[in-house]
N, C-alpha and C positions, 0 to 999 in steps of 0.2 A: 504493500500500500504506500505511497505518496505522503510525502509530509505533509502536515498543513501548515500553509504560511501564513503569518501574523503580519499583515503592510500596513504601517500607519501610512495619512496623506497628505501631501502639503497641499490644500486650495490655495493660490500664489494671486494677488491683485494688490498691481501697483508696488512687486516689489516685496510686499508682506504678507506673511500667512495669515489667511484668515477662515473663519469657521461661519455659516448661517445656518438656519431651518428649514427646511426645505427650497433650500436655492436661495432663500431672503431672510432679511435684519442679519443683516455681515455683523460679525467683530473681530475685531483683531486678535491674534492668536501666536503673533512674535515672530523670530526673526526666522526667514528660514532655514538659512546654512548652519545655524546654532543648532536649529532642532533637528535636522536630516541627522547632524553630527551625533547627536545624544542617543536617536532610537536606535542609529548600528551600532553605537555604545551596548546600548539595552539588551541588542541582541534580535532587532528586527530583522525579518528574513528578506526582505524587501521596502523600498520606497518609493511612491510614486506621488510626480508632480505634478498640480493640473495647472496652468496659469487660464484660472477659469472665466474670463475676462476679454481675452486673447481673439475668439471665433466675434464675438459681437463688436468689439473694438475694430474690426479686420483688421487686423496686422500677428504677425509671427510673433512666436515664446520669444522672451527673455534669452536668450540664447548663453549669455554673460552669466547670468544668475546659476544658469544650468550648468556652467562650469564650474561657479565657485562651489556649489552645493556639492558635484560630483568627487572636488578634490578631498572631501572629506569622506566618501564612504566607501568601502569595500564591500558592501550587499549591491544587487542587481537592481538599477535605478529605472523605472519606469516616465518617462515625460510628453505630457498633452498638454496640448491647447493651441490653437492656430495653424495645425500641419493639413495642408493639402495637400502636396507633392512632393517629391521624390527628394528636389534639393533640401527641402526642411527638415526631413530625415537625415540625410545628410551630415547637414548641419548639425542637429543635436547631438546624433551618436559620434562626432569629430568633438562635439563640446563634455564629454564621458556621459551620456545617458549610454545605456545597455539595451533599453525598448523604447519603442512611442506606442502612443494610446492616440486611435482618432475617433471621432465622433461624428461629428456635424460634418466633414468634409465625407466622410463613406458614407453618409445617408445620400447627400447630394448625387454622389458618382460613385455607386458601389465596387464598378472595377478598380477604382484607387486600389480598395483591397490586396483585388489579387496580384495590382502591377506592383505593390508593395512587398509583398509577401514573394515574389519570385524574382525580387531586386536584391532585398536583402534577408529572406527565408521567412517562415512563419513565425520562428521561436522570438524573432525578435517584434511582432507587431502584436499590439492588442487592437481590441476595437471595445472603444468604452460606449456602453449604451444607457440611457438616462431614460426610467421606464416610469411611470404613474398609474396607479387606477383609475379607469373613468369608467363613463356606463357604458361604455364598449368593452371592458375590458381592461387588462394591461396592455397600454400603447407605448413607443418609442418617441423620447421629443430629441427636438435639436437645439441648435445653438444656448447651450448653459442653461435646458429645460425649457425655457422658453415658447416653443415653437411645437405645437403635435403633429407628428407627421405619420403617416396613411399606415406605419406598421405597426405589426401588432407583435411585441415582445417576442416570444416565442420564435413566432416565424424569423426574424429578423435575425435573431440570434442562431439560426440553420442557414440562412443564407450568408452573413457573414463565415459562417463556418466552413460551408464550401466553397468559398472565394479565395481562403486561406489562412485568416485568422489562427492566430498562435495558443490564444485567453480570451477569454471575453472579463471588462471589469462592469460589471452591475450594479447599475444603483439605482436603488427604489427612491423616487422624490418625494410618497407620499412618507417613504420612514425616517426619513434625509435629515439629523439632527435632533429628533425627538426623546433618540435615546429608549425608545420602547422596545428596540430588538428587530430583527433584522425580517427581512418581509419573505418569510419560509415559502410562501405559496409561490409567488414567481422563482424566485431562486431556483427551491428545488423542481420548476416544471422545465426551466432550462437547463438546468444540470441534467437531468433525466436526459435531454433532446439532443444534447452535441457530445458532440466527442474531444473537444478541449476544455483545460481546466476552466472554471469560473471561479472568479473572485465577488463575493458577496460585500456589499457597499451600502451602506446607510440604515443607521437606526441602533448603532451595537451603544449600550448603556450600563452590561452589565457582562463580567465572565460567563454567566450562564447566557447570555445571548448566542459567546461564541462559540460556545457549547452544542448548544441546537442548531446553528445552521450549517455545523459541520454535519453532526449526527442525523437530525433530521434532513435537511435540505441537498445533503452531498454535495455543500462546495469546499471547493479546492483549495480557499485564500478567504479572509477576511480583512477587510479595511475599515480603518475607522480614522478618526479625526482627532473632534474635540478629546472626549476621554483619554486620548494620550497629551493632547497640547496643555489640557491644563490639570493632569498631574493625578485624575481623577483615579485611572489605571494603569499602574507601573508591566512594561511590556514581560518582565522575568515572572512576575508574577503570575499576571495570567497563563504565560507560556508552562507553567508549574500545576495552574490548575487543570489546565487542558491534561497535561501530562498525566495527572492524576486520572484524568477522565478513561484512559486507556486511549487516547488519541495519537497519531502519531507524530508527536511535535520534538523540533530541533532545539534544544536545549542548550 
């Protein structure tokens, strides 16, 4: 069995980490190159950066930022926000990310996907999808949630998959900050459907969150934010509880 990773996440705007509620009422949440440095201190398995600001602003990541954070960590650095093509990839993994995450640009031109995924291979793309409940359903939005567009979670999350996708990073908007735990139903109906790992996103508040959505939901990776940024949940910790759980975590 597969370990499961523990990713905290920098939401990046304007330079500074910051944490909201589902998408909205931002706060600040400190520096980022301090904190990327602290969680591979901790023992995080992974970090990933969104400059979540980036796709509605049009203009490309931080590229600068992305190096200074990289020069501190030796876990597998994940980086999104503003990547449409090939050179922005590029770009990042020349600046030490290890993967990018795209969103809003594969919803637009879903072959990005695969011309990404056979430029620089699967292992290194994700494709992050930012998913809500409505009376349709679970749908997919785009640019920073913002925007609902015509898919429907699931499916989306099979068509990325056969386009080439490496991960898929999921995040429920309706769990996004509340801290009530992490949104099992979708999770696990897309872990059930693809055949790459999924990283579950938004809503973890407590160790037994991340409990269930490994056990119950069968994802691969969990992320969280706040509860690491401000100190709520020490990452050895949980990593100890999981441990305890009979899970299989990197210690």
């Amino acid at each position: 069995m597969l370990t499961k990773r523990i990713i905290p996440c920098l939401d990046i705007k304007n330079g500074r980490t910051v944490k909201g509620i589902m998408f909205e009422n931002i706060r600040d949440a400190g520096d980022p190159v301090e904190l990327g440095a602290e969680y591979a201190r901790q023992g995080a398995d992974e970090l990933v950066f969104l400059d979540i600001t980036a796709t509605n602003e049009e203009r490309k990541t931080f590229a600068a930022l992305v190096r200074d954070i990289a020069r501190h960590l030796d876990i597998p650095f994940t980086v999104g926000g503003g990547i449409s093509c090939v050179a922005d990839v590029e770009l990042l993994l020349l600046e030490g990310a290890d993967k990018v995450s795209v969103n809003s640009a594969a919803i637009k031109t879903p072959e990005l996907v695969n011309e990404l995924a056979k430029r620089f291979g699967s292992q290194c793309i994700t494709v992050a999808i930012d998913t809500k409940f409505t009376p349709q359903g679970w749908k997919v939005f785009s640019r920073a949630g913002t925007l609902e567009t015509p898919y429907e979670t699931v499916e989306w999350a099979k068509m990325v998959t056969d386009l080439g996708a490496g991960e898929i990073l999921l995040t429920s908007m309706s769990n996004d900050g509340t801290k009530n735990g992490f949104a099992l139903d979708i999770t696990g109906a897309v872990s059930k459907e693809v055949s790459i790992p999924v990283i579950a996103s938004g809503g973890a508040g407590s160790v037994e969150h991340f409990s269930e959505v490994f056990q119950e939901a069968q994802a691969d990776a969990a992320l969280a934010a706040s509860i690491f940024h401000f100190g709520e949940i020490e990452i050895p910790y949980l990593k100890n509880y999981l441990a305890a759980q009979n899970l299989p975590i990197r210690l």
